[in-house]
C-alpha positions as CSV (number, residue, x, y, z in Angstrom):
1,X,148.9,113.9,220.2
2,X,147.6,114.6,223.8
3,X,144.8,111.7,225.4
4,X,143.1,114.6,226.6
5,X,142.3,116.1,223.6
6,X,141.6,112.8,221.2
7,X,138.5,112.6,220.1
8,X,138.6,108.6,222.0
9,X,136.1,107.6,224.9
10,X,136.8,104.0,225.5
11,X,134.3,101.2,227.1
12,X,135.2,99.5,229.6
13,X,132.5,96.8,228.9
14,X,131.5,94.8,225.2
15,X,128.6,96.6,223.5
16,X,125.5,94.6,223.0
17,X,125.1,94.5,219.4
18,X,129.3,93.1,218.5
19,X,129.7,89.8,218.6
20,X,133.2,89.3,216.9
21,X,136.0,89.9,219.2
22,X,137.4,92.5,216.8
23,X,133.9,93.8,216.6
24,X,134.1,93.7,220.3
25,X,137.8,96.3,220.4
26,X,137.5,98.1,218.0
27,X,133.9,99.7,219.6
28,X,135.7,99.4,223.0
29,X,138.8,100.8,222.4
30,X,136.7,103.7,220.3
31,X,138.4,103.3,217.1
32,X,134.7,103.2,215.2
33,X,130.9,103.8,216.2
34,X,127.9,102.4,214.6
35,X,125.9,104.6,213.0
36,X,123.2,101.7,211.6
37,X,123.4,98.2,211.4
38,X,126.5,97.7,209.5
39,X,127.6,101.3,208.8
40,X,130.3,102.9,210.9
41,X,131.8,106.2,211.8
42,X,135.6,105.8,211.8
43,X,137.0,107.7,215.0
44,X,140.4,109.2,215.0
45,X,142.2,106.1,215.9
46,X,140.2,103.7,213.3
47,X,141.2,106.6,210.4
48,X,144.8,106.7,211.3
49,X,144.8,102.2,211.2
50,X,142.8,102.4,207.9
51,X,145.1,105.0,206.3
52,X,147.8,103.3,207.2
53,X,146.3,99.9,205.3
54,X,145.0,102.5,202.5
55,X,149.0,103.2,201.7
56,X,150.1,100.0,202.1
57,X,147.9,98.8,199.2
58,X,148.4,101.9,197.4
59,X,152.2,101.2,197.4
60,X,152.1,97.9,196.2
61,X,149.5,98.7,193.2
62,X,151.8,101.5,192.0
63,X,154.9,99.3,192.5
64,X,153.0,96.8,190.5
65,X,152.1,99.4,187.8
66,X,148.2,99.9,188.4
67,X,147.7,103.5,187.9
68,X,145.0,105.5,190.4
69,X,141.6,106.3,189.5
70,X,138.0,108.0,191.0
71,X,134.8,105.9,189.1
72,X,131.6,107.4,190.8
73,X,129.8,105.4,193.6
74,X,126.7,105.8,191.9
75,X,126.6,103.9,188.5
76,X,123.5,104.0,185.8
77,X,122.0,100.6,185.4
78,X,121.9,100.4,182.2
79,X,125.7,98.5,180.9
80,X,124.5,96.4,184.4
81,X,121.4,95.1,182.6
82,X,123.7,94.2,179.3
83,X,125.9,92.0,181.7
84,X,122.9,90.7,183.2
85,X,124.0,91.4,186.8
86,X,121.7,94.1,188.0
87,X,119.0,91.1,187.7
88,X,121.5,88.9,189.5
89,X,122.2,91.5,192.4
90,X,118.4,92.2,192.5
91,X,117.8,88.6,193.0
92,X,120.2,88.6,195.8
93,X,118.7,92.0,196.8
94,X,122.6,92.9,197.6
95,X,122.0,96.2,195.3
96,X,120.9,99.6,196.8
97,X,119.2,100.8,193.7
98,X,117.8,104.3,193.8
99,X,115.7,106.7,191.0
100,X,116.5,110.4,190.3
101,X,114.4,113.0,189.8
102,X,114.1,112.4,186.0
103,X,112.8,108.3,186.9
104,X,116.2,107.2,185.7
105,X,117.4,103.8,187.8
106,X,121.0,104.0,189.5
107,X,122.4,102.0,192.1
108,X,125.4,102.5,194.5
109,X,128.3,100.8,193.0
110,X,129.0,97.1,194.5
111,X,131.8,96.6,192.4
112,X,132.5,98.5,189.0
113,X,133.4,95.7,186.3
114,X,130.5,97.9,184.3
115,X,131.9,101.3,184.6
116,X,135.6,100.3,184.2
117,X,135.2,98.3,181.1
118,X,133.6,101.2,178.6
119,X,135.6,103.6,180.2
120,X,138.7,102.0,178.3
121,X,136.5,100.9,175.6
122,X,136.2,104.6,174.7
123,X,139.5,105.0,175.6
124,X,141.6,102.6,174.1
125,X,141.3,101.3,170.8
126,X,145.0,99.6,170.1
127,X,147.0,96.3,171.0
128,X,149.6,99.2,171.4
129,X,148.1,100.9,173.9
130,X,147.9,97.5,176.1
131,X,148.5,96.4,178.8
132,X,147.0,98.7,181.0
133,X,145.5,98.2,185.3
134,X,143.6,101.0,186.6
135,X,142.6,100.9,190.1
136,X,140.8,102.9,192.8
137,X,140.3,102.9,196.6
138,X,136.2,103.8,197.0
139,X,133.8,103.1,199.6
140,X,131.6,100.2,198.3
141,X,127.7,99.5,199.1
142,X,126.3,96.1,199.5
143,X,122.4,95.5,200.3
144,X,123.5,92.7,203.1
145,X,120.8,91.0,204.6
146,X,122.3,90.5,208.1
147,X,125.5,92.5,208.4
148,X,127.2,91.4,211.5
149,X,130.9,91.2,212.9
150,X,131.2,95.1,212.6
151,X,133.5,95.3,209.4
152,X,133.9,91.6,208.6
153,X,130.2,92.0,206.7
154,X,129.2,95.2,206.4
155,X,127.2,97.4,203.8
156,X,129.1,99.9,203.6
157,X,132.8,99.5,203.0
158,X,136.5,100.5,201.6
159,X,137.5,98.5,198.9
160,X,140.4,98.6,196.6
161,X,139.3,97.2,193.1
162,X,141.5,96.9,190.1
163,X,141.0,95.9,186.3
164,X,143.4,94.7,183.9
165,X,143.1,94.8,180.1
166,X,145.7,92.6,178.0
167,X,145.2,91.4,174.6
168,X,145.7,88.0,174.8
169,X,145.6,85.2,177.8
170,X,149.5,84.9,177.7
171,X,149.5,88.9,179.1
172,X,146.8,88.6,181.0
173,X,148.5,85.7,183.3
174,X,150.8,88.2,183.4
175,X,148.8,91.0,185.1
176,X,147.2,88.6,186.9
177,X,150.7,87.2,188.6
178,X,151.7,90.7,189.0
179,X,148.5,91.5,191.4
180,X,148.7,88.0,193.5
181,X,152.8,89.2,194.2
182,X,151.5,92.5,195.2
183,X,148.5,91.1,197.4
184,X,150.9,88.5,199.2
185,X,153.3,92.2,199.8
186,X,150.3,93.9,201.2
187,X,149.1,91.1,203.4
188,X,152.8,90.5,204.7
189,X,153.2,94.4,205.1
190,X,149.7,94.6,207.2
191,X,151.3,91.7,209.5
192,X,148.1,89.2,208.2
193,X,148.8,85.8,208.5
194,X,146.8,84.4,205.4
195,X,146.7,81.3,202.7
196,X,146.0,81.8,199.5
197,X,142.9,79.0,198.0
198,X,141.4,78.4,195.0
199,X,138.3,80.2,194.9
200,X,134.4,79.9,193.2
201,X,133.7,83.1,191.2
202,X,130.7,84.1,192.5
203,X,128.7,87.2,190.4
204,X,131.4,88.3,189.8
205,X,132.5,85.6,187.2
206,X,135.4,84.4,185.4
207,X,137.8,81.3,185.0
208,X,140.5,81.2,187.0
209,X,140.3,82.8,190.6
210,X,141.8,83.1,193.6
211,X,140.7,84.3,197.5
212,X,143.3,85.5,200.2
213,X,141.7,84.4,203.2
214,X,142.8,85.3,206.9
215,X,142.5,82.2,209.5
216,X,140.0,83.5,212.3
217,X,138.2,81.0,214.5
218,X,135.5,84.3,213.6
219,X,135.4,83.9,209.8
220,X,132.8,83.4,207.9
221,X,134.4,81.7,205.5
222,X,135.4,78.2,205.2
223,X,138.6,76.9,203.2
224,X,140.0,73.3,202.8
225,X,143.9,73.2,203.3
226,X,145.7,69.5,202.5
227,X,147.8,68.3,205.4
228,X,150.8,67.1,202.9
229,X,150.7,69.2,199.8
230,X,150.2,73.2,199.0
231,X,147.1,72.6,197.9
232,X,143.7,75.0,199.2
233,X,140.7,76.3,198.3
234,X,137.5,77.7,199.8
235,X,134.4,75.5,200.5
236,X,132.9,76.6,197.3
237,X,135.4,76.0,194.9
238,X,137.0,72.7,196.9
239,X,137.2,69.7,195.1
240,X,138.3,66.0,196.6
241,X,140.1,62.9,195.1
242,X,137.0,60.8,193.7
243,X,136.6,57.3,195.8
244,X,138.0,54.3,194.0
245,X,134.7,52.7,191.7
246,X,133.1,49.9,193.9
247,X,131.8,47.1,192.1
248,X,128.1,46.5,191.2
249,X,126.2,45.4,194.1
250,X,124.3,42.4,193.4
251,X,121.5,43.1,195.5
252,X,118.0,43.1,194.1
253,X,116.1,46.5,193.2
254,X,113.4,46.2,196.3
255,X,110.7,48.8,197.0
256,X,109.7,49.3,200.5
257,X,107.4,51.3,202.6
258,X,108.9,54.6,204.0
259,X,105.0,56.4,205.3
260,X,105.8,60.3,206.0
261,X,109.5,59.6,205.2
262,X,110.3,62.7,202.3
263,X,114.0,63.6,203.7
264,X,117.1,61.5,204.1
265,X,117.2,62.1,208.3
266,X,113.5,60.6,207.8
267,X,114.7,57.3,205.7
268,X,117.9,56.8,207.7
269,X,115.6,56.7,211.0
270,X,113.0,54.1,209.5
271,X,115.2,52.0,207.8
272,X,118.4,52.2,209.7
273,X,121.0,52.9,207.2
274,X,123.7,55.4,207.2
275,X,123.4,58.6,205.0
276,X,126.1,58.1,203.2
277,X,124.7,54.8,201.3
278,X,121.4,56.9,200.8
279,X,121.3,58.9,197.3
280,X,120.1,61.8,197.1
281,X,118.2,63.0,193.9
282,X,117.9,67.0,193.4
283,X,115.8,68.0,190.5
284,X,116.4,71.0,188.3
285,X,115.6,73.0,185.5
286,X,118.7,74.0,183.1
287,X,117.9,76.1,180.2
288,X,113.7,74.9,180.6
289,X,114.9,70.8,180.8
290,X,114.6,68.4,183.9
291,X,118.0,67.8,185.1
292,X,118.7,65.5,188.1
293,X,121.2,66.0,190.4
294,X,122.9,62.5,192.0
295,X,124.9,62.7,195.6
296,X,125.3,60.7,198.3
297,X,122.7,61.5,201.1
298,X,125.7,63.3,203.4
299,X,126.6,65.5,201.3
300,X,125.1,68.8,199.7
301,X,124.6,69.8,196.0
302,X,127.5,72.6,195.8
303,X,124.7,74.6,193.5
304,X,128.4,76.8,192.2
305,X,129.6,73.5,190.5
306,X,126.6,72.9,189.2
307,X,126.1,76.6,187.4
308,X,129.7,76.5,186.1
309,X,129.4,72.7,184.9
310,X,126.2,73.9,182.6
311,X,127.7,77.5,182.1
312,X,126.1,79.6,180.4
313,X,123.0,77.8,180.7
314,X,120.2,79.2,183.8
315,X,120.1,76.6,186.9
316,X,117.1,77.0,188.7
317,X,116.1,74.1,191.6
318,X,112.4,72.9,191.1
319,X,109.7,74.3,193.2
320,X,107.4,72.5,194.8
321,X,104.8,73.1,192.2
322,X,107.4,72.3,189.1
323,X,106.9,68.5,190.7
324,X,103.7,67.4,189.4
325,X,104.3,69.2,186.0
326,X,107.3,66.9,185.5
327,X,105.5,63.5,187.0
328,X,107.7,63.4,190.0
329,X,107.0,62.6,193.9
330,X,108.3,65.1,195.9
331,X,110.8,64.1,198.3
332,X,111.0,60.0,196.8
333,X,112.4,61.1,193.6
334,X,115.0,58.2,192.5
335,X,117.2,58.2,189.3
336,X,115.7,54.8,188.0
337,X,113.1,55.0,185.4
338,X,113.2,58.5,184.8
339,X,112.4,59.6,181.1
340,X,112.9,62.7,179.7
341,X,115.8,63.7,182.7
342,X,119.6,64.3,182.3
343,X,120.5,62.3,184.7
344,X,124.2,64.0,186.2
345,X,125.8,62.3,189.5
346,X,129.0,63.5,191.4
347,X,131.9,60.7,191.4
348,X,131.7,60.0,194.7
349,X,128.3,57.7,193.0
350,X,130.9,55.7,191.8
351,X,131.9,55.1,195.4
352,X,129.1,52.5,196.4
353,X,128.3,49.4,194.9
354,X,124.6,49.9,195.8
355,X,121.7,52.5,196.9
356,X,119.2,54.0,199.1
357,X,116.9,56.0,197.0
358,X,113.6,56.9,196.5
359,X,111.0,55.0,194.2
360,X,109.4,57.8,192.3
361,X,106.6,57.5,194.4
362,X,104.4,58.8,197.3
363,X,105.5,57.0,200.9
364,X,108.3,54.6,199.2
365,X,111.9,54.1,198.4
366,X,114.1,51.5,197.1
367,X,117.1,49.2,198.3
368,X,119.8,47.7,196.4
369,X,119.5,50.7,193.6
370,X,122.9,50.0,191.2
371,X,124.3,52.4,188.9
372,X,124.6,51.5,184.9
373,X,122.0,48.2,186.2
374,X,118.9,49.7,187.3
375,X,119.5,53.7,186.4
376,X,121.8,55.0,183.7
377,X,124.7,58.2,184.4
378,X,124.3,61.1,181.6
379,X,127.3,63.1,183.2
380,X,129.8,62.6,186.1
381,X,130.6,65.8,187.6
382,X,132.4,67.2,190.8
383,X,129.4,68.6,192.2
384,X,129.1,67.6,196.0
385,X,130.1,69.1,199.7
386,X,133.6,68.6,200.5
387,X,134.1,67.0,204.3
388,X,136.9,67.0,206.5
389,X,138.6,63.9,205.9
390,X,138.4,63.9,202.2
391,X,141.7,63.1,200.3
392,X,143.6,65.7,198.4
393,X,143.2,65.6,194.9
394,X,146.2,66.4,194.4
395,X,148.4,64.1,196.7
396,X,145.7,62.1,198.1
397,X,146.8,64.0,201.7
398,X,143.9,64.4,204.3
399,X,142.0,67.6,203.4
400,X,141.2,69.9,206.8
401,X,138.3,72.6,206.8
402,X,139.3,75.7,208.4
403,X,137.7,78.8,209.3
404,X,138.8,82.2,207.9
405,X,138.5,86.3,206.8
406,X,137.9,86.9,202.7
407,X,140.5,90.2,202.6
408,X,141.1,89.4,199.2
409,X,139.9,87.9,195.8
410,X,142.0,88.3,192.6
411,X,139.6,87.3,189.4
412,X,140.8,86.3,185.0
413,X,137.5,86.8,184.3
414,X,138.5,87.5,180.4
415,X,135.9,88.6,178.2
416,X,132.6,87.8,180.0
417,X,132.4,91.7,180.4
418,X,134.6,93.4,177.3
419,X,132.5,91.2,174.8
420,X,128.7,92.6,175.9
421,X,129.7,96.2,176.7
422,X,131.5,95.7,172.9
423,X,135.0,97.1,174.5
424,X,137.3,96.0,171.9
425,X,141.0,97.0,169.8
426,X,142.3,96.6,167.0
427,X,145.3,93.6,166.9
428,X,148.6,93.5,165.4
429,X,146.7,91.6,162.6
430,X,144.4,94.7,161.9
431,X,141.2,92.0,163.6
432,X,139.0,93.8,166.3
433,X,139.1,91.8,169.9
434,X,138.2,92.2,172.6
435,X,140.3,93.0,175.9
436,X,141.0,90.1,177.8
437,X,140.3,91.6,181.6
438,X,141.3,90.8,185.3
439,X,139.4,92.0,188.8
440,X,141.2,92.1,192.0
441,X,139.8,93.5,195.6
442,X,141.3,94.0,198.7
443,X,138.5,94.6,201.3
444,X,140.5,97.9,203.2
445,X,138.3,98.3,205.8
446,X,137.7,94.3,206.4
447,X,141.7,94.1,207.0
448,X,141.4,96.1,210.1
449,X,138.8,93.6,211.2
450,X,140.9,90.8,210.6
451,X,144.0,92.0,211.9
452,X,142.4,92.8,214.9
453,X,141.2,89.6,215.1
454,X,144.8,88.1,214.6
455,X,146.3,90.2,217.2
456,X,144.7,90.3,220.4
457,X,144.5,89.1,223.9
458,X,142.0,89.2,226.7
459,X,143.2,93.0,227.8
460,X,142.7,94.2,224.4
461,X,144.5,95.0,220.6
462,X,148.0,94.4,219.9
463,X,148.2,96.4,216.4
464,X,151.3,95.1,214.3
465,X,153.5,98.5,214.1
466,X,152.7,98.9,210.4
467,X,148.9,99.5,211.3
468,X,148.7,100.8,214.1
469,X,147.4,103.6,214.5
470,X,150.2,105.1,217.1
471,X,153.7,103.8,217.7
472,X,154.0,104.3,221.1
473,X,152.6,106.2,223.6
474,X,153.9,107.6,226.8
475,X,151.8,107.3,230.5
476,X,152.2,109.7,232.9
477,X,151.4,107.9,235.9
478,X,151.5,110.6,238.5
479,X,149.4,113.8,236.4
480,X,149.4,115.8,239.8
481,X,153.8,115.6,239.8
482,X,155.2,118.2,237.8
483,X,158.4,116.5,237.8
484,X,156.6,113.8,236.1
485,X,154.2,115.2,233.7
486,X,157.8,117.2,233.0
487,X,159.6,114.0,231.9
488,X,156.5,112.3,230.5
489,X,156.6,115.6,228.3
490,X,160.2,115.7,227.1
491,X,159.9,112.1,226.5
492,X,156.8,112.7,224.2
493,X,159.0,116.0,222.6
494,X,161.8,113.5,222.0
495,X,159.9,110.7,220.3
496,X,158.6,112.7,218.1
497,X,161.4,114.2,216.7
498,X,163.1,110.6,216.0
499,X,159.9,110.2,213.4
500,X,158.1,108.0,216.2
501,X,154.0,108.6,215.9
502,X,153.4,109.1,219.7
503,X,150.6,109.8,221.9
504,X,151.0,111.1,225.5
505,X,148.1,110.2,228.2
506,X,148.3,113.4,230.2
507,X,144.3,112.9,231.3
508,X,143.8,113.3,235.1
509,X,142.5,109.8,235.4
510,X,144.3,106.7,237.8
511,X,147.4,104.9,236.6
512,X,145.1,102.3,236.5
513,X,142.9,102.9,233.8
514,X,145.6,104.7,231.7
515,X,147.3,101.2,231.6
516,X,144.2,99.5,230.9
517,X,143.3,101.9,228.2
518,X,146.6,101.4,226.5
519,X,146.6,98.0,226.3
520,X,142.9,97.6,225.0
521,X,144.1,100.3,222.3
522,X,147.3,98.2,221.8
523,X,149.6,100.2,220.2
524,X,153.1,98.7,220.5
525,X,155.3,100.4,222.8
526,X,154.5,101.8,225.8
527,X,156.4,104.2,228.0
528,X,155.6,104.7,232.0
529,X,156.6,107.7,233.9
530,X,156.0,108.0,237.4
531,X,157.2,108.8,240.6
532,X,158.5,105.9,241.5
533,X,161.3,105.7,238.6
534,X,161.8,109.0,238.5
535,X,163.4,108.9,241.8
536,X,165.5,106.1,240.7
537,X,166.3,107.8,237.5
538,X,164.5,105.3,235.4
539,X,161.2,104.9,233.3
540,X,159.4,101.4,232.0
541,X,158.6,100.2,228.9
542,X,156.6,97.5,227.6
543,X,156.3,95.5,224.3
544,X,152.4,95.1,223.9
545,X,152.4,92.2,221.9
546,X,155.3,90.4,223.6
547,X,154.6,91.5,227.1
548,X,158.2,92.0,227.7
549,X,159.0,94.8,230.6
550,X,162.4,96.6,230.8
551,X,163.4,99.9,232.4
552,X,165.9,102.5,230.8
553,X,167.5,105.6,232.6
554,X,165.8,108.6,232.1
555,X,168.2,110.6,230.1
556,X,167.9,107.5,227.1
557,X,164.3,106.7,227.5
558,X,163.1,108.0,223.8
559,X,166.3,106.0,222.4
560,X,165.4,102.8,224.2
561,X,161.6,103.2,223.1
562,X,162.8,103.8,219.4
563,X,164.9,100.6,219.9
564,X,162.1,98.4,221.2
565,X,159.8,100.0,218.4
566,X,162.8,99.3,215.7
567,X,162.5,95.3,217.0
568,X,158.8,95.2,217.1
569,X,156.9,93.1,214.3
C-alpha cells in the first residue's frame, strides 16, 4: 500500500474533544474519526488493527471449541422483561430501546444472554447433546451517559460474547477454565499486559466471575492487587482481612449537641474526631423492610455487596421522604434503639471498641456508642470500601489499588437465565434441568484502546507486531531522486513478497514529516531511503518501539528488515 493513496490524513495537534492518550493517537494518527459523541468511523488503519484483534480472538475461541454465530443487534423485549433486565437497563437508561411500525418494543442488543439462551432451548433438548459454546463477534450498543476516552467507553462497540451450556457445575467449570486459558492466549497474543481479579457481576449476574483488566494510569477501573500473594480483584468485588475484635469500650453512651451537623465531614469538624471512629448508619429498604447499613465513617457502603448478601431480595436506599415514614432523623440516624430495623454492620465494626454516631435525632449525636452494649448486630457482612493499605485476606499482605482497562469479563452465571426463559434437557436420569450457562466478553474494539495506551511514547503509537496495522513501512526520503524512489520501490516489491505487510510513503512531503508521521502511526519497522545512503550503498532502519538504529547495504535491506521484524515483540 502507497501513503499517497491511503485513505490517512494525520493531525499534527490533539483534537479537542480526546482526552485519553490513546484517544489522543488514534484520532491523530487517523486510525478512527468521531462521528457523535462515542461512535466512530474506523479508517483504513484502525480496520486493519481491529481485524487483526478480531482473528486473534477468533482463533482462540475455535481452538477452545466455541463455534461461530450471527444473533441479530436488535432483540424483542419481551424474554428481557422475563429476566427482569430490560427494567434494570431502563433504570440505568444504558438501553437504546426503539418501536416498529406495528408499536412492538425492541432494543439494540447490549449483550444477548436473552437471545442465546432460547435459541438452544429450542435447540437442544438432551444431556447428550451437551456441552456446547456458541459465540459471536457483533457490534454492541450501550445508552452511556458520558462516553469519553474514545473506545475505552463508548456506545457503540465490537464485542466478542460467548455462552456456554453444561449440564451440571462439574462441566461447567470446565467451559469456564477453557474460556479464561483462551482469554490469557488472546491477551498475550495482542501484546496486553493484564491481571486477572475477581470481579462483582454487575447486570449481568452470576456466581463466580472474573475481569481481565489492562493496567493504564487512564482506566476507569480500579483493582486491588496484594503485594505478597496472587490474590486481585476489582474495587467492586474486593474484599480485606477483617481487623482483629477490639474490646468493649467502657465509655458512657453521651448525647451531644451537633446544630447543622447531618454528614460525617460536618461531625468530624465540630467534634474533632477522626472519621474512622465515626459510624456511619445507611438506611434501606430490602424486600419493603428497614434495613440499616453499619460502616465506619471512611468508608463507603459497596451497594454490590449489599444486593448479593440479600440476593434475590430488591435493595433500594431510603429517600428522603421514606425518613419520617419510618421515625428516623435524617442525617443523625444511629443503630441504638432502633425497633423494627435489621440492623447489618461490616466487620471492620468489630474493629473499634467504641463509636461516633448519630442519636436518632434532629441536631445530635452520640459518644462512646458500643456494639452488643448499647446497639445489638443482626448480620455481619463484608460490605464496605476497600482502601489501600488494607491486608490481604488471603495472606494478610498489604493490598494496593491500581488503575486499569476492563478488556475482558468471563461470567458462571448458571441458571439465573435457563430457569425463566424455561431452557431445559432431559438428564441421563430421564429428569428435565435446566442448562447450567457461562458468559464471557472480550471488548474488540476497547483492546485497541488499551493497547494503544500500553505502547506509546511522546512521538506517537508503537503497535506490538501482532496488531499493528502494517509491519513495516519504507520512507523515501528524497521523492524528487529517481534513484531513490527506485530503491525505496524495490525494497517495498521485496518485502512484500517475504509475506511482510508493508506500506511505502511515496507522498511529496519533507523527510521531516514522513518520519514524524511514521512514528505517531507506530508500526514497527521502519525502512529509510535517501540520498545520502544510497551513495554509500546503505539504507536505515529503525525498531519503533526499541528505538534502536542500524544500517544494512542496499542489496540485503528487505532481508535485514524481515530480521528486525522477526525479533520484534
Amino acid at each position: 500500500m502507497r501513503m499517497s493513496e491511503l485513505f490517512a490524513r494525520t493531525l499534527r495537534e490533539d483534537p479537542a474533544e480526546a482526552e485519553a492518550p490513546s484517544h489522543k493517537l488514534l484520532l491523530r494518527a487517523a486510525f478512527m474519526r468521531q462521528l457523535v459523541s462515542g461512535v466512530y468511523t474506523f479508517l483504513p488503519l484502525g480496520l486493519r488493527t481491529l481485524r487483526k484483534v478480531e482473528r486473534i480472538v477468533r482463533e482462540e475461541m475455535d481452538r477452545a471449541g466455541a463455534q461461530e454465530i450471527r444473533m441479530p443487534a436488535i432483540v424483542p423485549s419481551e424474554p428481557w422483561h422475563v429476566t427482569g433486565r430490560w427494567e434494570a437497563y431502563a433504570a440505568e437508561q444504558l438501553m437504546f430501546i426503539l418501536h416498529d411500525r406495528a408499536g412492538r418494543e425492541l432494543g439494540l442488543g447490549p449483550t444477548h444472554e436473552e437471545v442465546v439462551t432460547p435459541l438452544v432451548g429450542n435447540e437442544y433438548s438432551s444431556y447428550r447433546d451437551l456441552p456446547v459454546n456458541l459465540y459471536q463477534i457483533q457490534w454492541k450498543y450501550r445508552d452511556e451517559a458520558r462516553p469519553r476516552s474514545g473506545l475505552l467507553r463508548a456506545r457503540e462497540f465490537l464485542m466478542k460474547d460467548a455462552y456456554s451450556f453444561d449440564r451440571d457445575l462439574e462441566g461447567l467449570g470446565v467451559s469456564y477454565q477453557k474460556m479464561v486459558d483462551a482469554y490469557k492466549a488472546s491477551f498475550v497474543r495482542c501484546g496486553l499486559d493484564f491481571i486477572v481479579v475477581e470481579a462483582d457481576p454487575g447486570l449481568i449476574g452470576g456466581d463466580e466471575n472474573h475481569e481481565f483488566m489492562a493496567p493504564a494510569e487512564v482506566g476507569e477501573d480500579l483493582f486491588v492487587a496484594c503485594s505478597t500473594c496472587d490474590y486481585a480483584a476489582n474495587l467492586e468485588a474486593a474484599t480485606a482481612a477483617p481487623p482483629k475484635d477490639a474490646p468493649f469500650g467502657d465509655d458512657p453512651l453521651t448525647e451531644v449537641n451537633t446544630p447543622d451537623a447531618p454528614g460525617i465531614r460536618d461531625v468530624v469538624a465540630l467534634l474533632d474526631v477522626p472519621a474512622e471512629r465515626m459510624l456511619k448508619t445507611m438506611a434501606y429498604e430490602i424486600d419493603g423492610r428497614l434495613v440499616v447499613v453499619l460502616v465506619p465513617g471512611d468508608r463507603e457502603v459497596k451497594e454490590g455487596k449489599l444486593r448479593r448478601a440479600f440476593a434475590p431480595a430488591e435493595v433500594r436506599m431510603l429517600e428522603d421522604a421514606d425518613f419520617a415514614r419510618h421515625g428516623l432523623a435524617k442525617g443523625y440516624v444511629g443503630p441504638q434503639g432502633l425497633s423494627g430495623a435489621t440492623i447489618v454492620a461490616d466487620h471492620r465494626v468489630r474493629g473499634q471498641p467504641s463509636w461516633v454516631t448519630g442519636a436518632n435525632k434532629v441536631d445530635h449525636h452520640v459518644t462512646g456508642a458500643v456494639a452488643g452494649r448499647d446497639f445489638a448486630v443482626d448480620r455481619w457482612e463484608d460490605l464496605a470500601t476497600v482502601a489501600e493499605g488494607d491486608r490481604c485476606p488471603r495472606d494478610g499482605g498489604l493490598l494496593r489499588i491500581g488503575r486499569s482497562i476492563e478488556v475482558g469479563h468471563t461470567f458462571q452465571l448458571g441458571t439465573k437465565y435457563s430457569e425463566p426463559l424455561k431452557a431445559t434437557f432431559v438428564d441421563e436420569d430421564g429428569m428435565e434441568r435446566p442448562f447450567l450457562m457461562g458468559c464471557y466478553g472480550i471488548g474488540i474494539s476497547r483492546i485497541v484502546s488499551a493497547v494503544a495506551e500500553q505502547h506509546h511514547d511522546e512521538s506517537g503509537l508503537a503497535w506490538p507486531k501482532a496488531v499493528a496495522p502494517y509491519h513495516a513501512v519504507v520512507i523515501v526520503a528524497n521523492r524528487d531522486d529517481e534513484r531513490v524512489m527506485q530503491a525505496g520501490e524495490r525494497i517495498h516489491r521485496e518485502l512484500g513478497e517475504q509475506g511482510v505487510e508493508v506500506l511505502i510513503d511515496d507522498r511529496e512531503e519533507s523527510a521531516g514529516v514522513k518520519f514524524a508521521d511514521a512514528d505517531l502511526i507506530g508500526l514497527p519497522v521502519q525502512v529509510v531511503v535517501g540520498r545520502r545512503g544510497l551513495e554509500k550503498g546503505t539504507v536505515d532502519l529503525k525498531v519503533r518501539t526499541t528505538g534502536e538504529r542500524s544500517s544494512a547495504p542496499l542489496d540485503r535491506a528487505a532481508r535485514a528488515a524481515g530480521e528486525l521484524l522477526a525479533a520484534a515483540p
